[in-house]
C-alpha positions in Angstrom: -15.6 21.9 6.4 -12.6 20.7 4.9 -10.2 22.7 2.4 -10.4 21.6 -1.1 -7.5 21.0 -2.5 -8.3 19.2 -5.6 -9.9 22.0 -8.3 -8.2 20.7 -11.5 -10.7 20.6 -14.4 -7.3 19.9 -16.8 -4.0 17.9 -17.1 -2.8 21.4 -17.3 -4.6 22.4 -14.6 -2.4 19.9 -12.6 0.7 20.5 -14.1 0.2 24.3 -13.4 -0.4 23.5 -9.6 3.2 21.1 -9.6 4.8 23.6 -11.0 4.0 26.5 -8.6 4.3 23.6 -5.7 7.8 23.3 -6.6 6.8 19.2 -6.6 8.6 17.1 -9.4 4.9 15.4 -10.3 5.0 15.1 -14.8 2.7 13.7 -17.0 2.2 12.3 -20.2 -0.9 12.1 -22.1 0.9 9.4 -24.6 0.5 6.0 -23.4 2.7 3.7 -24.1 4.4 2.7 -21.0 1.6 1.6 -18.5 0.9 -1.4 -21.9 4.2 -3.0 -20.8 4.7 -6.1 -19.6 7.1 -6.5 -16.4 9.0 -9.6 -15.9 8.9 -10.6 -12.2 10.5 -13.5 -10.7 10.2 -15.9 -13.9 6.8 -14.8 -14.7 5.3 -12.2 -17.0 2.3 -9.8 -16.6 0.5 -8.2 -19.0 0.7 -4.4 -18.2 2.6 -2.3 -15.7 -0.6 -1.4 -13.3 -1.5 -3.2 -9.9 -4.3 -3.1 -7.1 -2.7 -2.4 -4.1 -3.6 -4.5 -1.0 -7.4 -2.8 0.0 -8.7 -4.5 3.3 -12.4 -4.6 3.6 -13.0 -5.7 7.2 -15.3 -7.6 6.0 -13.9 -11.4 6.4 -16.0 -14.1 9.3 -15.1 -14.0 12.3 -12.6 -17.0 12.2 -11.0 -15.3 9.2 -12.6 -16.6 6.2 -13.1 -14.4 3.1 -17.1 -13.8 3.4 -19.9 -12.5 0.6 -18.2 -9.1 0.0 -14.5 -9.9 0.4 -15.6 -12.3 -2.7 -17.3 -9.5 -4.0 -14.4 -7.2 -3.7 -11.7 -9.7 -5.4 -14.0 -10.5 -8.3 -14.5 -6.6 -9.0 -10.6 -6.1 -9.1 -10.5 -9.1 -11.3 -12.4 -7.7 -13.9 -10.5 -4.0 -13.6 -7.7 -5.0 -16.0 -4.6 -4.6 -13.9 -2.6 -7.7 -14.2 -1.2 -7.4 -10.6 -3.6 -8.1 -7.8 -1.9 -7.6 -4.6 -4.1 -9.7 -2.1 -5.3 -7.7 1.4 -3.6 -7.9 4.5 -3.8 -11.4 5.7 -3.4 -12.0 9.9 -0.7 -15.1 10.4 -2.1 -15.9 14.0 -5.5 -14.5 15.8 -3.6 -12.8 18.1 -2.1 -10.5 15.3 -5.7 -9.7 13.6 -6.0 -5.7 13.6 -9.8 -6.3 13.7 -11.9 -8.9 14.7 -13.0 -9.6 10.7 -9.6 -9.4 9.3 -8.7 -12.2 7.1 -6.7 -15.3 8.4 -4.7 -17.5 6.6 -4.3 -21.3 8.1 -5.2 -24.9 7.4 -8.6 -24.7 8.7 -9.3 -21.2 6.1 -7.3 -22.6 3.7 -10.3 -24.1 1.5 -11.8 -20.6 1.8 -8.6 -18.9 0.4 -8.4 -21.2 -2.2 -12.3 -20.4 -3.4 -11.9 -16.7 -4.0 -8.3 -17.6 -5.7 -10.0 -19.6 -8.2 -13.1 -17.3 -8.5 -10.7 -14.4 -8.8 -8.9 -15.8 -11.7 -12.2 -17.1 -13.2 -13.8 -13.8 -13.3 -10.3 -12.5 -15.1 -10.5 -15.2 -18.1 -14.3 -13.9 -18.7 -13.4 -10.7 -18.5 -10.2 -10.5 -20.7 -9.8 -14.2 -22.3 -6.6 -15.2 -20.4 -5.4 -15.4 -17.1 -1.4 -16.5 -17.7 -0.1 -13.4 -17.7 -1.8 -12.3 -13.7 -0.2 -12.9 -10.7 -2.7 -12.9 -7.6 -1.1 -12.6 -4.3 -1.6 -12.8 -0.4 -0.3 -10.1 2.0 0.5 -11.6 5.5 0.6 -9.7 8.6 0.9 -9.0 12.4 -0.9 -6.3 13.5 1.7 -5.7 17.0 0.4 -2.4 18.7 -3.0 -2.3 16.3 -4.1 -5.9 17.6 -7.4 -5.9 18.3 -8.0 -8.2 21.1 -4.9 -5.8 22.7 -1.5 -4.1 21.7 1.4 -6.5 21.2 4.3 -4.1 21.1 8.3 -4.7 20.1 9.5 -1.9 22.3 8.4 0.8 23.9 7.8 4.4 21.6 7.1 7.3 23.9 6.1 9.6 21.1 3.3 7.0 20.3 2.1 4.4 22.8 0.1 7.2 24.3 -2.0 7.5 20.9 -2.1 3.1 20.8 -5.6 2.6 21.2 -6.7 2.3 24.7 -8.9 0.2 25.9 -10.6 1.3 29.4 -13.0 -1.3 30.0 -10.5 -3.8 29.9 -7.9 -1.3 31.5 -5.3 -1.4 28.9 -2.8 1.5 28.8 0.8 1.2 27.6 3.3 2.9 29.6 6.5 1.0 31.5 4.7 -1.8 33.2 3.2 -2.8 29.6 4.6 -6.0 28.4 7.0 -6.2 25.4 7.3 -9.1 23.0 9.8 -11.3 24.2 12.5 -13.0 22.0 10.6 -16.1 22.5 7.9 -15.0 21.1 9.2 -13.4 18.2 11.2 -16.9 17.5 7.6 -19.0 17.3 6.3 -16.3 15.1 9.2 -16.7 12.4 7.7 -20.3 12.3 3.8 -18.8 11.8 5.3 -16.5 9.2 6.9 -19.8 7.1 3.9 -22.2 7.9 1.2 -19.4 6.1 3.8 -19.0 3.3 3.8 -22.8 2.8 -0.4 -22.5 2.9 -0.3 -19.6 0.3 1.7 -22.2 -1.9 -0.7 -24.7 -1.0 -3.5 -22.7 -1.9 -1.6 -21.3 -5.2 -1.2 -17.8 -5.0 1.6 -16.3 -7.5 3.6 -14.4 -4.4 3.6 -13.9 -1.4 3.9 -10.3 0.4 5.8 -10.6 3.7 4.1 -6.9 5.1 6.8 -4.3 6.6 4.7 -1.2 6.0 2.4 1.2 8.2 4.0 0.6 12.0 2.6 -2.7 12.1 5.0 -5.1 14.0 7.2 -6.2 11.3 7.7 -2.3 10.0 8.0 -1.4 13.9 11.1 -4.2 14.2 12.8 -2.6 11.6 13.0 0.9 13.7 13.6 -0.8 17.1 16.8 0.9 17.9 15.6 0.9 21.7 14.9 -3.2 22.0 17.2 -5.2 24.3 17.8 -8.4 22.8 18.7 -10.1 19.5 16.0 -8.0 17.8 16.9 -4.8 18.4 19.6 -2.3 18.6 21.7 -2.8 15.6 20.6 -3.0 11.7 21.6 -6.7 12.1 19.1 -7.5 14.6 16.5 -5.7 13.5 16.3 -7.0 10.2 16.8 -10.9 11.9 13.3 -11.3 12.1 12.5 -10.8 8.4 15.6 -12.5 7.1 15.1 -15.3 9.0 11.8 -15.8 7.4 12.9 -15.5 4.2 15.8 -18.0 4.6 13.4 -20.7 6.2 10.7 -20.3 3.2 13.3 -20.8 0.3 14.2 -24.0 1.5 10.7 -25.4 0.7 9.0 -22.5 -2.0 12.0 -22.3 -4.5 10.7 -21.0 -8.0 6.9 -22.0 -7.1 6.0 -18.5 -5.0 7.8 -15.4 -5.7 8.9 -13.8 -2.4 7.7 -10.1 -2.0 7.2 -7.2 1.0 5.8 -3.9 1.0 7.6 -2.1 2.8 8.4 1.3 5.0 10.7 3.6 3.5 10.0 6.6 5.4 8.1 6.3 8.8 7.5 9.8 9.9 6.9 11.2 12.9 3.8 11.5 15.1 1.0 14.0 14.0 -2.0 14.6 16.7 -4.5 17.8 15.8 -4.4 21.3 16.9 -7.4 21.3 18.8 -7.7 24.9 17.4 -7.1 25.1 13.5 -7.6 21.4 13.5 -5.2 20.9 11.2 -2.2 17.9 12.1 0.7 19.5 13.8 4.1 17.4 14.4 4.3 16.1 18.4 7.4 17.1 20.1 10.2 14.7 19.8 14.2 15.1 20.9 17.0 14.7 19.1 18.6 12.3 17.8 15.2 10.6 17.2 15.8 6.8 17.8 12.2 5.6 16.5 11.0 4.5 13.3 12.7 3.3 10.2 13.9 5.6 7.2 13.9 8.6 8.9 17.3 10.8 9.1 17.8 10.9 12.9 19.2 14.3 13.2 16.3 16.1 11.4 12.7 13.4 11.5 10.7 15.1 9.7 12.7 14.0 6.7 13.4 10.3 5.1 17.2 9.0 5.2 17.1 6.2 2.8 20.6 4.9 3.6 19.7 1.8 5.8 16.7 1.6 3.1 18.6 1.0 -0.1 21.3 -1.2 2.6 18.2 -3.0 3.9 17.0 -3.8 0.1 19.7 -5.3 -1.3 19.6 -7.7 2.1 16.5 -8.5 1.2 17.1 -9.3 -2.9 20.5 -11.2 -1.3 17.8 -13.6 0.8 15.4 -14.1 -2.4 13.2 -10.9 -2.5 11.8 -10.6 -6.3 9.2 -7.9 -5.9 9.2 -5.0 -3.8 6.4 -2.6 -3.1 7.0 0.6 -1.5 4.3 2.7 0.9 5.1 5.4 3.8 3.9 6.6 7.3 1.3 5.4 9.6 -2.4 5.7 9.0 -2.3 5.8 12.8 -0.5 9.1 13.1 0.4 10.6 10.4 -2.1 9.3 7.5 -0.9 12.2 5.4 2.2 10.8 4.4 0.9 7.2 3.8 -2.3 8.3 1.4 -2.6 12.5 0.9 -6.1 13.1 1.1 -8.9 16.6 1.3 -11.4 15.4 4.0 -9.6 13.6 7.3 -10.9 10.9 8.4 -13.0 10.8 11.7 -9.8 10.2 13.7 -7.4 12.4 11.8 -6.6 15.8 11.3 -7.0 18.1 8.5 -3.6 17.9 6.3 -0.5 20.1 7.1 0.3 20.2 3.7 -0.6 20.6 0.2 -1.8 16.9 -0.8 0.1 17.3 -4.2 3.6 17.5 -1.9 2.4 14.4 -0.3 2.0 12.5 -4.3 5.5 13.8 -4.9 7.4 12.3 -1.5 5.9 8.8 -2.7 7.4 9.4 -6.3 10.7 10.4 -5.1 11.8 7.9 -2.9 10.2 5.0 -4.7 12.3 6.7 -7.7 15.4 6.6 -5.4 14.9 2.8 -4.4 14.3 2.0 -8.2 17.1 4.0 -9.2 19.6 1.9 -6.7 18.0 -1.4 -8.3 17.4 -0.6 -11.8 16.4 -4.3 -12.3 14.3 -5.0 -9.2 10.4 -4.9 -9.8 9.2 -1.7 -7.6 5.9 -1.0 -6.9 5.0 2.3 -6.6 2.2 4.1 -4.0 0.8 7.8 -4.0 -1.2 7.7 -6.8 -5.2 7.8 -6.1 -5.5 11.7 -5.2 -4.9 12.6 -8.2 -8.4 11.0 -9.4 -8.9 11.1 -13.5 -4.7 11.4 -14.3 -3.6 8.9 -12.2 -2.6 7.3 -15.8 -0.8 10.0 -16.8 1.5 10.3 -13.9 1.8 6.6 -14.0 2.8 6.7 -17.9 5.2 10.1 -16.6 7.3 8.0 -14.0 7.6 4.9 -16.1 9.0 6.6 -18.6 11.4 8.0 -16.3 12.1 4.8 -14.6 11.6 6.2 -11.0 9.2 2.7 -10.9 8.1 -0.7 -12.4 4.5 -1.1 -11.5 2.0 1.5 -10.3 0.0 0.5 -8.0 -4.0 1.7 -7.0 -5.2 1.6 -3.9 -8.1 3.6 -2.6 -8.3 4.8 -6.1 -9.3 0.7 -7.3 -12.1 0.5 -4.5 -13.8 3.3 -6.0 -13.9 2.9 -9.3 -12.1 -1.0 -10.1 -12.9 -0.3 -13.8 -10.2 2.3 -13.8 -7.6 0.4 -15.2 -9.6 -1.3 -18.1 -11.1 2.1 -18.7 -7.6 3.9 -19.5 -5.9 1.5 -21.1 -9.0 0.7 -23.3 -8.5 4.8 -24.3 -12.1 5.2 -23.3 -12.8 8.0 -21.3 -12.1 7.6 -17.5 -15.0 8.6 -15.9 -14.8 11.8 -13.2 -17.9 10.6 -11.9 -16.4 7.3 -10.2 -12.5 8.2 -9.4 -11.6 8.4 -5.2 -11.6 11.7 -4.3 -9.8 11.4 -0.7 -12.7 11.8 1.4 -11.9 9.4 4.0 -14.8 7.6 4.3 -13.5 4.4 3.5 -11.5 5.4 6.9 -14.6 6.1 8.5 -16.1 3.1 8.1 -13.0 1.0 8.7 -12.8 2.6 12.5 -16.6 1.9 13.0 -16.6 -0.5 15.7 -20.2 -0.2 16.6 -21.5 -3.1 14.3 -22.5 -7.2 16.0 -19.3 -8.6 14.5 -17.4 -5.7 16.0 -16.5 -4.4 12.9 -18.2 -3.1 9.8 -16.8 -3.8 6.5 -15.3 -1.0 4.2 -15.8 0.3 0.8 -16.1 3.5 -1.4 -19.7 5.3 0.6 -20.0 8.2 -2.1 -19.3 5.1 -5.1 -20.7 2.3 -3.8 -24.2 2.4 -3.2 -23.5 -1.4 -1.1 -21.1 0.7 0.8 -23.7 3.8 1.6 -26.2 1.7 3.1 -23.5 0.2 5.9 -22.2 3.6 6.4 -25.6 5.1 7.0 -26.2 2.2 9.4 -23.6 2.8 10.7 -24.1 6.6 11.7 -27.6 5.6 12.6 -26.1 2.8 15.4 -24.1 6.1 16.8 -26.2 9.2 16.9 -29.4 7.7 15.6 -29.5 10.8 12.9 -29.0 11.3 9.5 -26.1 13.9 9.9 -23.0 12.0 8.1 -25.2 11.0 5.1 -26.1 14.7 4.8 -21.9 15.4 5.0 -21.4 12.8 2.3 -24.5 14.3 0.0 -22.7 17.7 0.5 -19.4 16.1 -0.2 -20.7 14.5 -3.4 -22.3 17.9 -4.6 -18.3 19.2 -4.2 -17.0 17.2 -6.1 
């Protein structure tokens, strides 16, 4: 069973717990701030609250947006936040992290330009206006987390023995695994800049160049160990990235604002203690040369000197948003989204989930603090369920970020946003309550299509019947919907 971390029946509850934490987490219970509209790269939206990127897995297996990705969209539409920040989007097949991943390219393209326009349809009904949203697109490469196999930038002892493996097909990385060549890395720039002229095509607002959560762009940036004009020094592993963003202003200019979540703070690699269960870090030698953001000399804290460096690089090469995430849901999914239950390939947490909250508010505060005028986009928020707003309203004021934005927290309950700001009563009944069953279903692999498609099991009812199915397809019992009834009863 896991250990309950989240007992608050009060703001003050919460505050109480910060406090004896030590974490630097404040609230406010006036809002005023979240109602602001932020000025981003010429354009205006309505309040400071976003969805965050939210895969679904749940795309055809070309890449097309399907029934529920449609479903999905149109649901954050109607939530009220004026910043939708579009899922993770492969930019070739070979870089899908699931075989129903989305994937943007002239044959898809109608698709993507359907749930555009029924995304900003459902907005005007909802709210009587649509010029002050910005819809985006996120575009990837998976690298190591490709499906059809791992495409890896260099070689990362501490972690290419947790890579998935694949024994039917043989695959294990170790030194006889091939590395991404220069070449190839050269051709990609060009896939990167051809979906970024599609997105403009298809008439998104921006465009989110993803360096976040060791996929391969976020992995490039920590490649201290590549040979080659792509790794070794900061210049060469940021060439990949500001290449792009050079060869996409010569055709986008003002018509797609240029964007990235990024890394700040890999981490290091967490497995289980096959004893207490709970994650423990793997050993690693010092000075760590792996990952991005992390102080060399002691890993199991951020450095965010080539951060803020690598920022300003990016606003210098036309960068007008920014979002900012953390960790690996790989290996250390603690860091990246604090959470009470694991999910069914993680660990129980090795810390307080509150401490977690309060490492995304302090270095997104740090980044916006070094670029006061910069639109930041903050992450951490969805543990803490019902006062999300209030620390939202808390760091605004503050200025530690622009825009918050909702994540796990906006597939369970999309209404949150209109809810809070409407200064009805957000309901407890329907906030995300970190139990990792989104995660569950996301790693279920056990479906026809190779992949099920993900939602909120204990809000969702769409999303209980696949994950039932799902268990069923496994161990042919009802054990897991039995875990999420008790689960429910919890909480």
């Amino acid at each position: 069973m896991s250990k309950k971390y989240f007992t608050y029946k009060s703001l003050a509850d919460v505050e109480q717990a910060s406090r004896s934490l030590g974490v630097d987490i404040t609230f406010e219970e006036k809002l005023e701030a979240v109602y602001s509209p932020v000025r981003i790269g010429g354009r205006i939206i309505g309040n400071s609250l976003a969805i965050h990127p939210m895969e679904g897995c749940d795309g055809t297996l070309d890449g097309r947006p399907d029934k529920l990705t449609f479903r999905r969209w149109e649901r954050f539409a109607q939530g009220g936040a004026k910043l939708i920040w579009g899922e993770a989007t492969a930019v070739v097949p070979e870089g899908r992290a699931n075989p129903r991943q989305l994937l943007l390219n002239r044959s898809t393209m109608p698709d993507f330009r359907k749930l555009l326009k029924a995304t900003r349809m459902k907005h005007r009904e909802a709210f009587g206006r649509d010029d002050d949203l910005l819809v985006g697109i996120q575009l990837t490469h998976s690298g190591r987390y490709s499906y059809p196999k791992p495409l890896i930038s260099y070689y990362h002892p501490h972690v290419d023995f947790l890579t998935f493996s694949d024994k039917k097909r043989g695959i294990r990385i170790n030194g006889d695994y091939p590395v991404l060549t220069d070449d190839y890395l050269e051709r990609l720039e060009d896939s990167y800049v051809d979906a970024i002229r599609i997105a403009s095509d298809v008439g998104f607002d921006f465009v989110d160049i993803k360096q976040c959560h060791t996929y391969l762009l976020n992995e490039l940036l920590g490649a201290r160990t590549r040979p080659g004009k792509y790794g070794g020094s900061f210049e060469n592993r940021t060439r990949f990235i500001r290449n792009v963003l050079a060869k996409s202003k010569e055709f986008v200019g003002d018509r797609l604002i240029l964007a990235s979540r990024m890394n700040a703070y890999d981490g290091i690699p967490f497995a289980e203690d096959p004893v207490t269960k709970v994650g423990v870090p793997l050993p690693y030698e010092i000075p760590y040369d792996y990952g991005f953001g992390i102080d060399r000399m002691h890993p199991m804290k951020e450095d965010l000197t080539e951060v803020i460096t690598f920022v300003k690089t990016l606003m210098e090469n036309g960068l007008k948003l920014l979002n900012i995430s953390l960790g690996s849901p790989y290996y250390n999914m603690h860091i990246g989204r604090p959470f009470d239950r694991p999910p069914i390939d993680g660990y129980h947490p090795p810390e307080h989930p509150l401490v977690g909250v309060e490492r995304h508010f302090r270095i997104t505060g740090e980044i916006q603090k070094a670029f006061p005028d910069l639109p930041v986009v903050g992450t951490g928020y969805s543990w803490l369920r019902k006062f999300i707003i209030n620390a939202a309203e808390s760091n605004l004021r503050r200025k530690r970020v622009s825009i918050i934005g909702i994540g796990r927290g906006s597939i369970a309950y999309p209404n949150y946003v209109k809810d809070a700001l409407s200064r009805a009563d957000v309901k407890s009944s329907m906030v995300c309550y970190g139990a990792s069953f989104c995660t569950d279903l996301m790693r279920s692999k056990n479906n026809a299509m190779g992949q099920y498609p993900t939602g909120c099991v204990p809000r969702d009812e769409v999303y209980a019947r696949i994950y039932k199915e799902s268990i069923r397809k496994v161990n042919g019992s009802e054990a897991a919907e039995t875990e999420k009834e008790k689960e429910e009863k919890e909480n």
